[in-house]
C-alpha positions in Angstrom: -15.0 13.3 14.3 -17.3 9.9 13.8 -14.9 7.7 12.1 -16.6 4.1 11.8 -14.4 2.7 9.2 -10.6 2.7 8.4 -9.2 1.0 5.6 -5.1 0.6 5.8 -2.1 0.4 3.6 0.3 -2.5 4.8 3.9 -1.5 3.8 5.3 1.2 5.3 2.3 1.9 7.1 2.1 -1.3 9.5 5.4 -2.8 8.2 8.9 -1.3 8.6 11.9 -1.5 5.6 14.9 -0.8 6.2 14.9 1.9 3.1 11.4 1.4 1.3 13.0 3.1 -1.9 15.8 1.2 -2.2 14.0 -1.9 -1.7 11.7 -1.8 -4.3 14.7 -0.4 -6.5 17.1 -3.3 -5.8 13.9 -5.7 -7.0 13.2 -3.8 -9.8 16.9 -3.9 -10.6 17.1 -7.2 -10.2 13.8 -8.1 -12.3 15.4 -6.1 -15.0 18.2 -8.9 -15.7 15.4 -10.9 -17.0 14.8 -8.8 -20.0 17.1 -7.8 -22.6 17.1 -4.0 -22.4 19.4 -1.2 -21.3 18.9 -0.7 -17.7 17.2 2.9 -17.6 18.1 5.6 -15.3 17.4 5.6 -11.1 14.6 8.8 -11.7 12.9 6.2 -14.8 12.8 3.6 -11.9 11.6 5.7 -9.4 8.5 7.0 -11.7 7.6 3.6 -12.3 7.1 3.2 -9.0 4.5 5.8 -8.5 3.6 5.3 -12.2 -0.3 4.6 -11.1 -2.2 3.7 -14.2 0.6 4.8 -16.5 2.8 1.4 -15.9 2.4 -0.2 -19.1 3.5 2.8 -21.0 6.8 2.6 -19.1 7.2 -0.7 -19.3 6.9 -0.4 -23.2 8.9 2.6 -23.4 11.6 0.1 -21.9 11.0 -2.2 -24.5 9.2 -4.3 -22.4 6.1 -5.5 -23.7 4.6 -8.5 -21.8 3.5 -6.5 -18.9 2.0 -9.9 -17.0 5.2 -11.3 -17.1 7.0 -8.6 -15.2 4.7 -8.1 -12.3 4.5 -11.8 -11.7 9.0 -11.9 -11.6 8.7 -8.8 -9.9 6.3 -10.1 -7.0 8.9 -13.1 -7.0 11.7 -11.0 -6.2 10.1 -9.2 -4.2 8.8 -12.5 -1.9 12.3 -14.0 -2.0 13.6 -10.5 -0.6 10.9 -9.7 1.8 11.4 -13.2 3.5 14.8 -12.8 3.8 14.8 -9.3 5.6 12.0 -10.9 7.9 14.2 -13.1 9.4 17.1 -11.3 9.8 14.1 -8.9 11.6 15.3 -6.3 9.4 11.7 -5.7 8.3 9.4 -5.5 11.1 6.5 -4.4 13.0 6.0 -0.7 13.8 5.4 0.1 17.1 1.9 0.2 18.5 0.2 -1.2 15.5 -1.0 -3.9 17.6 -2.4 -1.9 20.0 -3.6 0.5 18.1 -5.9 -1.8 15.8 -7.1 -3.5 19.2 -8.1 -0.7 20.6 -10.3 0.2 17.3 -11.6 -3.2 17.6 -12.7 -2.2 21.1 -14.6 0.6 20.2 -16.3 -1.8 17.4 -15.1 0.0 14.6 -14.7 -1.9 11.0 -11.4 -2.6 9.5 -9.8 -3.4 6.5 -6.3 -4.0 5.0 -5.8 -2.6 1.4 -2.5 -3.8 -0.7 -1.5 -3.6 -4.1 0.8 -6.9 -3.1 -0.5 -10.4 -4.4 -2.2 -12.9 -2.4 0.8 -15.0 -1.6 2.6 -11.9 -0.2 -0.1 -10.2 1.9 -0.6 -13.3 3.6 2.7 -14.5 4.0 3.1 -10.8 5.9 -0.2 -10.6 8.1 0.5 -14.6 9.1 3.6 -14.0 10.1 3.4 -10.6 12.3 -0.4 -12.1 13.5 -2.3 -9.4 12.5 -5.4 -11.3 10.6 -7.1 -11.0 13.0 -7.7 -7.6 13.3 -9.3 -7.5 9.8 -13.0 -7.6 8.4 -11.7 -7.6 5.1 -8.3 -7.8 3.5 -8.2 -6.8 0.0 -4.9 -8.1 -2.4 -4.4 -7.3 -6.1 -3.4 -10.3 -8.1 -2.5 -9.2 -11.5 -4.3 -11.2 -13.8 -7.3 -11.0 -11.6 -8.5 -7.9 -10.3 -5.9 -5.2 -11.2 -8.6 -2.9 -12.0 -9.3 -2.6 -8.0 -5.5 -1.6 -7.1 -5.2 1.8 -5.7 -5.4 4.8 -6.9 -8.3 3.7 -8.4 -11.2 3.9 -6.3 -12.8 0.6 -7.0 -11.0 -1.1 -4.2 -11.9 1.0 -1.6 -15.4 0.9 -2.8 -15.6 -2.4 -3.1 -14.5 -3.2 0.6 -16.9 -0.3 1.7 -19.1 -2.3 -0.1 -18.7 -5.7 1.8 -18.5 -3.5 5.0 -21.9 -2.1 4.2 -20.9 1.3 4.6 -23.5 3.9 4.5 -21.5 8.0 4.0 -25.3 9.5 5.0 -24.8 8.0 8.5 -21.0 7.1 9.2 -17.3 8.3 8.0 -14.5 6.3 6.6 -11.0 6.9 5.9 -8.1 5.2 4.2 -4.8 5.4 5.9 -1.5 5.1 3.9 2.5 6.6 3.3 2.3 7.7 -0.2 0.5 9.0 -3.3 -1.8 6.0 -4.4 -3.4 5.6 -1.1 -4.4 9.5 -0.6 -5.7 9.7 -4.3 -7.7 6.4 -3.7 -9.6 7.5 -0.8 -10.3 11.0 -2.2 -11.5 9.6 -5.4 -13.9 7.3 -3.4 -15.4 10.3 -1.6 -13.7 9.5 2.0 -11.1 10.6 4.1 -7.2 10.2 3.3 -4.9 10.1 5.9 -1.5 10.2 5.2 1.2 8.6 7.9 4.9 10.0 7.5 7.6 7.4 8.2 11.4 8.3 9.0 12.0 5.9 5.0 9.1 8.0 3.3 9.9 11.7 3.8 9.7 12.5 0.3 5.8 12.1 0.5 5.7 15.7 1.9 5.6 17.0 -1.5 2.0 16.1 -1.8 1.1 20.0 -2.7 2.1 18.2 -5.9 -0.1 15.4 -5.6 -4.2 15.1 -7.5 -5.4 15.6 -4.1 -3.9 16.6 -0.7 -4.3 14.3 2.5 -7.0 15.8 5.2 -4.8 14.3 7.9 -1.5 13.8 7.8 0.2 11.7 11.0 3.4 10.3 12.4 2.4 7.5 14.2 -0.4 4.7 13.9 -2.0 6.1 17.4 -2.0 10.2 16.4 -4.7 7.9 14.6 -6.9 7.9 17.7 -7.1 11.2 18.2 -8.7 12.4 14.9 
C-alpha cells in the first residue's frame, strides 16, 4: 500500500505510562476534590474518559456544570503529574519511535502529531523527548479554542490533511492511535485507522464494539512500515 501521510496519537502511542488507566483516573480523582460532589463510581470515571462528545452530559449528571473549569484543573493535574513521572523516567519513550519516524522522513513522507492535550502539554512532551522535529504539523486542542477539532470528530484530521495538501484521488493517509477516538476519527474522515496495542491498553481489543473497526491493528511503531 501507497501510504503518503500518517497522522499520530501521542500518549500511549509514542509515550509510555506506567498504567495509562490509572493515570488519568488518579487525575480525575484528584480534580474531583475541587468540586463539591459525591465522588461517582470507578466504571462512571472510566466512561468519561472515552465519553467523546458526550462529556458535558457527565459532567452535569455529576453536578458539575462549569465544564471550562474542569478541563482547564484537569489539564493542570495532569501537567503537574506527567512532569513528575518524566523525571523519575517512569514515563518514557517507546522503543523505536525515533527511528521509525526518521525512517518515514527518509522516504519523504508527511507527518503529523494529533492530541486532544493542550498546547502547554503537547509541547512540554515533544520538547522534552526531541521529537518536533519529526513533524509537519502538530495539532493540540485547547479548550476554549478549538474543541470542536478534538478527535473523534473528523475536523482535526481534516484540517491537518488540509495544511498537508492532501489529495485521497492520488495518495493514502492514515491515522495511527491506542484507543477508540483515534480509529473513529480517521474513519469518519474517510482514511485509514490504524490501531497500535500497548501492554497498558489491552482493553482496546474490544473494538467489535467500537462505531468503526481499525483496518490495521499493530503492536509496535515499526509493524508500521510494513503496511
Amino acid at each position: 500500500m501507497d501510504l503518503k501521510y500518517y497522522l499520530f496519537d501521542l500518549d500511549n502511542c509514542f509515550i509510555h505510562y506506567p498504567n495509562f488507566i490509572d493515570f488519568f483516573d488518579n487525575v480525575l480523582l484528584e480534580n474531583l476534590k475541587n468540586f463539591s460532589i459525591n465522588i461517582p463510581p470507578q466504571k462512571e470515571r472510566k466512561d468519561l474518559l472515552y465519553a467523546e462528545e458526550k462529556h458535558k452530559d457527565i459532567l452535569m449528571q455529576w453536578g458539575i456544570s462549569d465544564c471550562e473549569l474542569f478541563w482547564k484543573l484537569f489539564n493542570e493535574i495532569d501537567f503537574k503529574n506527567r512532569k513528575k513521572l518524566i523525571e523519575k523516567n517512569e514515563i518514557f519513550l517507546f522503543d523505536k519511535v525515533k527511528s521509525v519516524l526518521q525512517r518515514l522522513r527518509d522516504e519523504n513522507k508527511k507527518l503529523a502529531l494529533i492530541s486532544n492535550s493542550p498546547s502547554y502539554i503537547v509541547d512540554y512532551v515533544i520538547e522534552k523527548f526531541s521529537l518536533n522535529k519529526y513533524f509537519d504539523v502538530v495539532l493540540r486542542i485547547d479548550y476554549n479554542k478549538n474543541q470542536d477539532l478534538a478527535k473523534p470528530s473528523p475536523y482535526g484530521i481534516l484540517s491537518i490533511l488540509d495544511k498537508l495538501k492532501y489529495n485521497s484521488e492520488n495518495s493514502n493517509a492514515i491515522m495511527i492511535g491506542d484507543s477508540m477516538v483515534d480509529i473513529v476519527a480517521a474513519k469518519r474522515a474517510n482514511i485509514y485507522g490504524c490501531l497500535i496495542v500497548r501492554d497498558s491498553s489491552k482493553e482496546t481489543l474490544d473494538f467489535e464494539e467500537w462505531e468503526h473497526n481499525p483496518d490495521f491493528i499493530i503492536y509496535s511503531l515499526d509493524d508500521l512500515l510494513e503496511l
